[in-house]
N, C-alpha and C positions, 0 to 999 in steps of 0.2 A: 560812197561807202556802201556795201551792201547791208539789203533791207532784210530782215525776217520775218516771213510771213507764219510764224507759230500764233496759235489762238490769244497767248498770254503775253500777245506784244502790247505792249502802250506806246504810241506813238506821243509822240514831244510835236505840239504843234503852237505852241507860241513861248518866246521867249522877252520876259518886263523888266526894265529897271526901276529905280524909283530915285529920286534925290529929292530932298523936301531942307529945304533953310534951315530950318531950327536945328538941323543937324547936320552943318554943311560937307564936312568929310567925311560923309558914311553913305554907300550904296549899298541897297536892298536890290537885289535880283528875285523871279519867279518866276518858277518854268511850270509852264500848264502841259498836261496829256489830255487825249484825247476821251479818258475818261471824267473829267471834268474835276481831276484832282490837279491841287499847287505845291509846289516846292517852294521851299524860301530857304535863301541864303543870304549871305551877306559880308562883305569889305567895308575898307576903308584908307582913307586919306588919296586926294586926286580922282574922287569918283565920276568926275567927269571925262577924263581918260581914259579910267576903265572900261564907262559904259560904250565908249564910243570903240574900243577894243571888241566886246562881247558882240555888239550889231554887227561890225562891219567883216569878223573874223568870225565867230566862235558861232553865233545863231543860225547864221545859213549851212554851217554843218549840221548840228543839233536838231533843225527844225524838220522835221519827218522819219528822224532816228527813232528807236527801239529806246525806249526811258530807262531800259533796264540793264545796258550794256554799261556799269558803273565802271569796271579797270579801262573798257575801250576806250570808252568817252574820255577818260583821263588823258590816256595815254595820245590819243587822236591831238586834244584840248592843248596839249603841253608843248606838244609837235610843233601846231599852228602856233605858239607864243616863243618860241625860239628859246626857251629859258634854260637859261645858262648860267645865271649869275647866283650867287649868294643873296641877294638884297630883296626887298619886297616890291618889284617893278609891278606896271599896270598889267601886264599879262599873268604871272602867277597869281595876283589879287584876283581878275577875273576867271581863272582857272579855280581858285580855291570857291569864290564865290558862288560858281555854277554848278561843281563838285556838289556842294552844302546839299544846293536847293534837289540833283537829283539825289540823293540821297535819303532825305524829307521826304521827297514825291515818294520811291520806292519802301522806304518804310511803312509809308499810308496806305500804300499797296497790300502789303501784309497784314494790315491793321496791327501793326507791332509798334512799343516804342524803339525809338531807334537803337537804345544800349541792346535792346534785343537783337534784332536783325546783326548788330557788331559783334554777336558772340554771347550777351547776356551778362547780365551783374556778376561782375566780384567781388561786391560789399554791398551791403544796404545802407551806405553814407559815406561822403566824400565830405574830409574834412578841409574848412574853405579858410582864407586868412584873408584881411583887407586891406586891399592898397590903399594909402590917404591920401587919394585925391579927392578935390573936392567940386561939386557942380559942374562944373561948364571946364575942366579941364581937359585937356588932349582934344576931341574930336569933336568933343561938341562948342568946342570955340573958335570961333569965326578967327581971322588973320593968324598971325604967326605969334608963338608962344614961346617967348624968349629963357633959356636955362633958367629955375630959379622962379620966373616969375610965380605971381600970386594972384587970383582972381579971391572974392572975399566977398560973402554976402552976409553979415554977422547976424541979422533974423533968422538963416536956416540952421536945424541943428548938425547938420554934418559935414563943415567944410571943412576936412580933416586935414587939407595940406595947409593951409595956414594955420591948424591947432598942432601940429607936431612940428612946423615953424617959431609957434609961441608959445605952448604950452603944450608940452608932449607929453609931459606926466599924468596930467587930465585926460586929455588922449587916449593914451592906454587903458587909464580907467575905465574910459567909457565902455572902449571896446572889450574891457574883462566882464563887465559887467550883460552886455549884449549877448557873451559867449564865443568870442573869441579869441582865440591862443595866440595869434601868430597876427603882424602885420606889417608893411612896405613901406618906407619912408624914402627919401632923396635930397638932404639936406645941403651936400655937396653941388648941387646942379646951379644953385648960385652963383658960387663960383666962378665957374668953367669962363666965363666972356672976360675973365681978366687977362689971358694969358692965351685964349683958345684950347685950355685943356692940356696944355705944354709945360706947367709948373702949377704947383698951391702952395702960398705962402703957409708959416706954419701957425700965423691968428687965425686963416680960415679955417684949416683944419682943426684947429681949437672949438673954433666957432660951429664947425659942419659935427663935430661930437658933440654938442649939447644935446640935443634932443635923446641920444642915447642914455646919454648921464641924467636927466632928466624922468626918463622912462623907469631905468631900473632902479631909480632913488622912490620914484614912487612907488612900484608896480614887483622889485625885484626880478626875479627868475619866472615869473607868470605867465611872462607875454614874449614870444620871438619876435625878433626884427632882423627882417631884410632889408639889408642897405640896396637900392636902385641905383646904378651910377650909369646908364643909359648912351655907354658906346662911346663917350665923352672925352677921357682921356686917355693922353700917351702911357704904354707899361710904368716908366719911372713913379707918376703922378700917383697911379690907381694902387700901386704897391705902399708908397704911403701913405693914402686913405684906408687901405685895408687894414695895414697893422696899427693905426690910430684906432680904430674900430674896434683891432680886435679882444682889448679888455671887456667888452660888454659882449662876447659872444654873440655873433650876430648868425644869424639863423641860413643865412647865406650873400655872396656876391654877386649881384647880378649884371652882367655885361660891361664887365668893367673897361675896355678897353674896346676901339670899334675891330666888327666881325669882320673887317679883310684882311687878318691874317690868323688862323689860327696857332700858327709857331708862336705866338706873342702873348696869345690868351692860356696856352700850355705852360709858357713860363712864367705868365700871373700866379695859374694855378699852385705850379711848384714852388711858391714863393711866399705861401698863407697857408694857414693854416684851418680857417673854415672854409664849407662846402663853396664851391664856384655854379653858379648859376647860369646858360646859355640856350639859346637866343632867341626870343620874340620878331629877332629882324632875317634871322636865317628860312630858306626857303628850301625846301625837296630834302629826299633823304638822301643825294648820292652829298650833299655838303657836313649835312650832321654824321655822315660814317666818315669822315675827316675829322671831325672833331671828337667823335668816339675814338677813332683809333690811334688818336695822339692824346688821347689823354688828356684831354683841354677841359671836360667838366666833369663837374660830379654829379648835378641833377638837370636833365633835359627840360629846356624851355621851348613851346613852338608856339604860335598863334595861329588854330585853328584856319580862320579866313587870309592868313597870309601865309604860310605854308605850304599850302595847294588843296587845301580844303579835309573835307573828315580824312577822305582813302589818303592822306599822305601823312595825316596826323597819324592816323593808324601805323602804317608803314614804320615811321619812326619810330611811336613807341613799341613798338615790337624789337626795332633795331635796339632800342634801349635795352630794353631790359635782356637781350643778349649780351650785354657790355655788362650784365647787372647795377644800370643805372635807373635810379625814378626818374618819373616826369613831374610836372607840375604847368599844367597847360594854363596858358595866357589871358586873362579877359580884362583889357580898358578901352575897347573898341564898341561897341554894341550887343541890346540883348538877345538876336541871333545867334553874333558866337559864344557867346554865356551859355545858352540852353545847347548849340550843341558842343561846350566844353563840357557843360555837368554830363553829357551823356557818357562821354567818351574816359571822364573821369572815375564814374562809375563803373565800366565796361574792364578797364585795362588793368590788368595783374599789380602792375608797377605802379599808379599813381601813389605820388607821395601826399600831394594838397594840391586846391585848385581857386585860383586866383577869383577874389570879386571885388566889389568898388561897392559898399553900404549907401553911398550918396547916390550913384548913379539908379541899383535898385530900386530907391526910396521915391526916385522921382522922374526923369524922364525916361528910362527904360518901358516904365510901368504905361505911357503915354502911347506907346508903338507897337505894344505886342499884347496879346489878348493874357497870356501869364508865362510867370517866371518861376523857377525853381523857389520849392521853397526850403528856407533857409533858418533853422531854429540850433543856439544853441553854439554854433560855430562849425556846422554841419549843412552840408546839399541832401537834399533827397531828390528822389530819382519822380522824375519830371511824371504826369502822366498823358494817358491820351497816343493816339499813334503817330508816327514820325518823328518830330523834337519837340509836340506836343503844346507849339504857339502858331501864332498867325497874326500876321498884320490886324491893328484894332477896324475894323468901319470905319471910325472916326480918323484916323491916320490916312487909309484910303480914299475919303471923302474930301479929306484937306483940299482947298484950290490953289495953295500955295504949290501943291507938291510936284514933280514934274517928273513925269510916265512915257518913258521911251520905248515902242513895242517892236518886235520884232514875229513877224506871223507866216504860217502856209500859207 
């Protein structure tokens, strides 16, 4: 590729991964320039397919480039990963990943925070709802996590998917009391292995509505609830979970049916009567103007580090809110894409709310990044400091457990 030799080049001369155990499907990328500043980005699930993506594809492009060529690099980035598909393969993960981190770099360049360099505040607070997972859910649990299952440590106070399992009234309280409106439950995912998601008898669905009945016996009209039903089941299935549901007003459906067909998720939608939620699992914008232009959601979901990183997040919500749809960007992955969701939440016209995990916060997030948005009230504010305004701890980088892949001029 050509090189630019203008004054205000920053050359990109090393590219790092990181994988560290304790958190076994999650990759940290960092790209260094030549001015002695770091990027940080970050993925997740099969981080060791990514990284090995990133080295043997993506860095020896990267490595002696201009740090500032953010849409090239993209577009270059996307090229090499042949991406085609809808789904979250290891190449758009390392595409979004690497996006992240130059992006970080280039805002520290400015000494701006990043919502700045994207355009600047459009509110001085995004308000946040919490998902009930709890501890060591999704990414930070080692083998495979079966629909339903429950991990359960009863001394911490926030393992919130086994409290909206057992006690979702409390639950809610809690979370009224913390200051927030709005939260994500998946009681249905149980289910799903009796049938592979192809029928629900109608005790489970009985059963997968408690936690609702439970909520608004305590808590009334207080607290929203978003049902999770996480690509699970066939149309038939998801249309009678939905309209079971929909006595308790539920604040929206999220991916109820899986993203490889949008005709199917279009007919969901025509078929209920609350908001439709999509998708966490969809990648690029040329797939979400498929699903804008059929009409298949009401409120835009993407996951920042699986998506194709900030510049695609961007991309989309712009495409959104020419549909006049909100977003509501994704975080049960890591505190990377946390800090640059709250940024981009802040930034964008359109966001409606912006996902977070209280457990994760509280506790290993807080172990890996020097800080995190703070959070009062049921409300994000806007991060400070420049770039996405975190960095890996010393102590995280001093780990010997951790394993550091580099790629160098």
């Amino acid at each position: 590729m050509p090189r630019a030799n203008r004054k205000q080049q920053r050359q990109i001369t090393k590219v790092e991964t990181l994988i560290h155990p304790e958190y076994p499907k999650v990759l940290f990328v960092q790209v260094h320039d030549d001015h002695g500043l770091v990027g940080l980005g970050e993925t997740s699930f099969g981080p060791e397919v990514v990284a090995n993506w990133i080295h043997s594809e993506a860095a020896p492009y990267l490595i002696g480039a201009d740090a500032g060529r953010l849409d090239q690099h993209w577009k270059e980035l996307n090229r090499l990963g042949a991406i085609t598909t809808r789904a979250r393969g290891a190449e758009i993960r390392g595409v979004s990943a690497l996006d992240m981190a130059l992006w970080d770099l280039f805002a520290q360049r400015t000494g701006e925070p990043l919502y700045q360099v994207l355009g600047g505040l459009s509110r001085d607070r995004i308000r946040v709802y919490n998902t009930c997972a709890g501890y060591s859910y999704g990414v930070k649990r080692p083998g495979f996590l079966t629909p339903g299952e429950v991990d359960h440590r009863p001394e911490q106070p926030y393992e919130d998917q086994h409290a909206f399992m057992t006690d979702a009234g409390k639950l809610a309280e809690s979370l009224l009391d913390e200051g927030f409106t709005a939260m994500k439950i998946w009681p249905f995912d149980q289910f799903v292995g009796k049938t592979n998601g192809q029928s629900i008898h109608p005790e489970d669905i009985d059963r997968g509505v408690e936690p609702f009945r439970k909520i608004r016996k305590a808590v009334g009209d207080r607290i929203e609830i978003a049902l999770e039903m996480h690509c699970m089941w066939n149309l038939p299935s998801a249309i009678q979970i939905a309209r079971a549901v929909e006595p308790y007003k539920p604040m929206w459906y999220e991916d109820p049916v899986p993203m490889d067909n949008v005709d199917a998720l279009a007919q969901f939608r025509q078929a209920v009567r609350y908001p439709v939620t999509a998708s966490e699992t969809v990648s690029t914008r040329w797939h979400f103007r498929e699903m804008f232009e059929k009409r298949a959601v009401d409120i835009c979901m993407f996951d920042i580090s699986w998506v194709g990183g900030i510049s695609e997040a961007k991309r989309v919500s712009t495409m959104a809110e020419a549909y006049h749809l909100p977003t509501a960007p994704h975080d049960c992955v890591g505190p990377v894409t946390f800090m640059f969701s709250v940024q981009l939440s802040l930034n964008m016209p359109n966001t409606f709310v912006q996902e977070t995990v209280r457990a994760y916060n509280a506790t290993w997030y807080r172990d890996i990044v020097t800080n995190l948005p703070r959070i009062e009230k049921g409300f994000a504010y806007p991060p400070e400091g420049p770039g996405i305004g975190t960095q890996l701890r010393p102590s995280f980088l001093k780990d010997k457990r951790l394993v550091s892949q580099v790629s160098a001029k």
